[in-house]
ROKEMAR-411719 format. One record per residue: residue in one letter; x negated, y negated, z of N, C-alpha, C in turn. Coordinates in steps of 0.1 Angstrom, whole numbers, padded with zeros to 4 digits, always signed. Layout:
ROKEMAR-411719
aXYZXYZXYZ
...
END
This chain:
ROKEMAR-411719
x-0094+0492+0157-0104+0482+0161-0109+0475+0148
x-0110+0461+0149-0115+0456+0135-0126+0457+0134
x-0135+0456+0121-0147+0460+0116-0151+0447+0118
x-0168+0446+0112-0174+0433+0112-0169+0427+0100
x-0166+0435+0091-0163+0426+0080-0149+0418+0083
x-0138+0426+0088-0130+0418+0091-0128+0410+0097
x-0137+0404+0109-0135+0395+0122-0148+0387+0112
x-0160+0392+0105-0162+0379+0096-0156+0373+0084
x-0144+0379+0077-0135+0373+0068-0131+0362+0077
x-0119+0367+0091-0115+0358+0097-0121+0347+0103
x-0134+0347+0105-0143+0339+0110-0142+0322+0103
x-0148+0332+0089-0149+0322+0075-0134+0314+0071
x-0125+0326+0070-0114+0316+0070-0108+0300+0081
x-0114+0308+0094-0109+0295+0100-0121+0281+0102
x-0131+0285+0095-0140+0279+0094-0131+0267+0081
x-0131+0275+0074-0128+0269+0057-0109+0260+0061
x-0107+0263+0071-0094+0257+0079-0096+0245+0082
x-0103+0244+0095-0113+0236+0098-0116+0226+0093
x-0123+0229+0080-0128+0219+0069-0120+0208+0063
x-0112+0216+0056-0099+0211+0050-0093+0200+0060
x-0092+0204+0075-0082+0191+0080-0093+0186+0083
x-0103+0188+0084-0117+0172+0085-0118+0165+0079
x-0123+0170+0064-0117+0162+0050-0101+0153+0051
x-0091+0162+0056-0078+0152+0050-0076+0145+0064
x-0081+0145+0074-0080+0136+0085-0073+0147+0091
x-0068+0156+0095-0058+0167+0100-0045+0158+0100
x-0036+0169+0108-0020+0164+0111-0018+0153+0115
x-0023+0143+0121-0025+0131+0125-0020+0120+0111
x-0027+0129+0099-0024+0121+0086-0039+0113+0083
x-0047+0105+0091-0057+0098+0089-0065+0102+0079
x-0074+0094+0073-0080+0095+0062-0094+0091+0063
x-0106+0100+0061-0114+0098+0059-0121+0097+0048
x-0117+0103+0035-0121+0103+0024-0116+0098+0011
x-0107+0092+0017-0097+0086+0001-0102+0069+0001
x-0106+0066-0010-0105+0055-0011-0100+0051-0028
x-0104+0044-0037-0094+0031-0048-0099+0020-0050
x-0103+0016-0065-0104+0006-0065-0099+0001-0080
x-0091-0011-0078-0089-0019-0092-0074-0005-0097
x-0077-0004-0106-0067+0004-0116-0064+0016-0107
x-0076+0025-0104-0071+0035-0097-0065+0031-0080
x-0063+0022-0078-0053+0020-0067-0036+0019-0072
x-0036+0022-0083-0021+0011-0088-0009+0022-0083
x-0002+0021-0074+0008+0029-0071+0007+0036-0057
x-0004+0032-0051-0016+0039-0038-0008+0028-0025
x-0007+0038-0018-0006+0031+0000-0014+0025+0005
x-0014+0014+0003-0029+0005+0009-0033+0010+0019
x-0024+0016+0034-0033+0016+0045-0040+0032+0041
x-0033+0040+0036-0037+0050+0030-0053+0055+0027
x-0058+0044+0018-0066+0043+0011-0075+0033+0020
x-0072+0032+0025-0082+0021+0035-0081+0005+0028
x-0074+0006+0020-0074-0011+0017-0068-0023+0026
x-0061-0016+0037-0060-0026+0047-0068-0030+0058
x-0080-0026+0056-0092-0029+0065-0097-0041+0062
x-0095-0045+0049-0103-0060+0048-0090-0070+0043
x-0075-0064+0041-0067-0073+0040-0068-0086+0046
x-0065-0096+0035-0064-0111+0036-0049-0116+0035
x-0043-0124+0040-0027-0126+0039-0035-0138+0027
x-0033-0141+0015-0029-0144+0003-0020-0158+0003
x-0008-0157+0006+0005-0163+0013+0015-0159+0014
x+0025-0168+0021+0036-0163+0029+0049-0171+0028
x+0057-0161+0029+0071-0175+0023+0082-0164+0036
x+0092-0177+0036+0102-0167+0047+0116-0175+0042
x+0130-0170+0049+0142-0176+0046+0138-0189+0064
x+0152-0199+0059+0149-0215+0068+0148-0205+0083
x+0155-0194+0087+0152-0194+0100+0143-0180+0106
x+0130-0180+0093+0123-0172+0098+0122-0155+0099
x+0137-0149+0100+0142-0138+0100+0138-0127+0089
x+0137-0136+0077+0129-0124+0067+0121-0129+0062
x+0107-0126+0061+0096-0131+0056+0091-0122+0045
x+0080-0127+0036+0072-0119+0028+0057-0124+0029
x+0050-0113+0029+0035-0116+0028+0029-0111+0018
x+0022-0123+0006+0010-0112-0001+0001-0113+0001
x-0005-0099+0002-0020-0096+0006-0026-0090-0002
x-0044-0096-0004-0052-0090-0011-0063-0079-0005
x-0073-0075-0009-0080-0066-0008-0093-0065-0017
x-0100-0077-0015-0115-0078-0017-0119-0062-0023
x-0120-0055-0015-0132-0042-0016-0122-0032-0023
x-0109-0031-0024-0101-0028-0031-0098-0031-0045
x-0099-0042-0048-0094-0053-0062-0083-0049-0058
x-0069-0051-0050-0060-0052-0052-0052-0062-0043
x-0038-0062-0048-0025-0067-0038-0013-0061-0040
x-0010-0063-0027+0005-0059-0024+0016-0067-0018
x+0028-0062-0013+0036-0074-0008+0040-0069+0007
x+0041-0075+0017+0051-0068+0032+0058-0077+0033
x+0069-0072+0032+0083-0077+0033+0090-0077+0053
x+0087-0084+0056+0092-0083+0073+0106-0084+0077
x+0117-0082+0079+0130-0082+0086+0129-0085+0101
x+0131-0097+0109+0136-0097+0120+0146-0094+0122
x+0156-0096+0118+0175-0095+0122+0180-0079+0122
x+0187-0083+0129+0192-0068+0132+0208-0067+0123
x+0205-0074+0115+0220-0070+0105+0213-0061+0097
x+0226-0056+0088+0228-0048+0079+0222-0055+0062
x+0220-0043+0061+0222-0050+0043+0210-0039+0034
x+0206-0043+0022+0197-0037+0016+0194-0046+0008
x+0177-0047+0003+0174-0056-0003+0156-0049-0008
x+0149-0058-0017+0137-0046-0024+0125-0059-0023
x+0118-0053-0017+0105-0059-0017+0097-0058-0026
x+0092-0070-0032+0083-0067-0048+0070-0072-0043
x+0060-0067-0051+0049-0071-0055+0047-0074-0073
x+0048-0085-0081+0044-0085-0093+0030-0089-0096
x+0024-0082-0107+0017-0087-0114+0017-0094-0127
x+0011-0103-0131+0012-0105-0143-0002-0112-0152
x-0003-0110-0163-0014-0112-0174-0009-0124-0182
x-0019-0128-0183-0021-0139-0198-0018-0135-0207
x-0012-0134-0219-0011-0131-0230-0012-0152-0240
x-0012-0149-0254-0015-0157-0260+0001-0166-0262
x+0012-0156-0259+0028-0163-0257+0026-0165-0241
x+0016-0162-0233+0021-0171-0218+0018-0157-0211
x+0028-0160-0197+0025-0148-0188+0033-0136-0189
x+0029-0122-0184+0040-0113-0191+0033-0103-0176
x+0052-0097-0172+0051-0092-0160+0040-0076-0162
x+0033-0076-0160+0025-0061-0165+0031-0049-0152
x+0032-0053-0144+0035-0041-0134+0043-0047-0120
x+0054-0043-0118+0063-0050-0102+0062-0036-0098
x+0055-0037-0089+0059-0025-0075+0067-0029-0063
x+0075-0021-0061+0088-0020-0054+0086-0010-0042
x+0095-0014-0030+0097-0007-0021+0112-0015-0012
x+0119-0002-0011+0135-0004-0004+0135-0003+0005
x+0144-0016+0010+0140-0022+0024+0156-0025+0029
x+0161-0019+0042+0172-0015+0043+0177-0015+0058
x+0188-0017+0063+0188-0013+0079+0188-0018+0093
x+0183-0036+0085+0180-0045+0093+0163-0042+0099
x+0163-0047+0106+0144-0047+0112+0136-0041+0105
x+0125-0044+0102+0113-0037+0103+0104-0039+0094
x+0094-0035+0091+0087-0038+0081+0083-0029+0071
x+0081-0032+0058+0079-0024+0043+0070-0031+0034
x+0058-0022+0030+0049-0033+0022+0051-0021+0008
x+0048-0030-0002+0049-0022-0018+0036-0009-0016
x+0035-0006-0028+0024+0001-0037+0019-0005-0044
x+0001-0004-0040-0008-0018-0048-0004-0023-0064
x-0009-0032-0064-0013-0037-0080-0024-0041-0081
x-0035-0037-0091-0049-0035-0096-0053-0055-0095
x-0059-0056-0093-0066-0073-0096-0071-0075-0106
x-0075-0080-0116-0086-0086-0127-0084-0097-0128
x-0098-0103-0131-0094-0119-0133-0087-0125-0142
x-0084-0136-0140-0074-0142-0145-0058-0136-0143
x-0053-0128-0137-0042-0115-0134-0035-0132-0126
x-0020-0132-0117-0020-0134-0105-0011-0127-0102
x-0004-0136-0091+0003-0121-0080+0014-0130-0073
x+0023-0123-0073+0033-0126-0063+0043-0118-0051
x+0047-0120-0045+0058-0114-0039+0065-0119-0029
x+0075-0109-0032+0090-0115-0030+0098-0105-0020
x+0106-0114-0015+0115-0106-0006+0125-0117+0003
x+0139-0115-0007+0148-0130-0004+0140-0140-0006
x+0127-0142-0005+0121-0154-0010+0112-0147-0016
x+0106-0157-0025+0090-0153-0032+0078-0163-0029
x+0065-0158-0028+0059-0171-0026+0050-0177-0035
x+0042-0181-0033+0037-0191-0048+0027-0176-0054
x+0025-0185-0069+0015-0179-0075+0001-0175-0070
x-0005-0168-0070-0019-0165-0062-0030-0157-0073
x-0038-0165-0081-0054-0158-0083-0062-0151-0079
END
């Protein structure tokens, strides 16, 4: 028969169980505690991190019949952007969704960081891994098409 101490070890442990998946959202994956901003998002899953709660589509460019598009999106409370790359068609192929950043320098603009994500299989949708904002920065992304420059 178990003691008190041991049915209160086990007690505490499933307590301290408990905790842990509150904090990380449990198995579900959700998140209640992560968030990012600026630098420390650079490489981060926007919906992840909650930065797609105040996402703004940025702009948008597509091929002539619509089929694959790209969206860049920013993130106010985040300082960041990213890219989603959308596939309608149901062909085949492989192709990479970018998000670039780039800085001023005193020779012009210079790419400081492209995040990437492989996009493959026909349908579906893939957005990058953020890039930090600061002013003066801009942003683009691409996917079969790219779309304009964005501040």
């Amino acid at each position: 028969m178990p003691t008190r101490t041991t049915i209160g070890r086990a007690l505490a442990a499933m307590a301290l169980a408990c905790t842990a998946l509150a904090v990380t959202g449990g198995p579900s994956g959700a998140t209640t505690a992560l968030s990012c901003k600026g630098a420390t998002c650079v490489g981060k899953n926007p919906a992840t991190y909650g930065c797609d709660d105040d996402a703004e589509r940025m702009a948008i460019a597509s091929t002539a019949n619509w089929d694959k598009s790209v969206r860049l999106m920013r993130s106010a409370k985040c300082s960041a952007y990213w890219a989603v790359g959308v596939d309608e068609s149901s062909c085949c192929g492989y192709s990479v969704v970018k998000a670039v950043r780039q800085i001023k320098t005193t020779y012009g603009w210079y790419n400081q960081r492209v995040q990437t994500v492989s996009h493959s299989n026909g349908a579906g949708t893939k957005w990058t891994p953020m890039n930090q904002n600061t002013s003066g920065d801009r942003h683009q992304a691409c996917y079969y098409v790219c779309t304009s420059w964005k501040s």
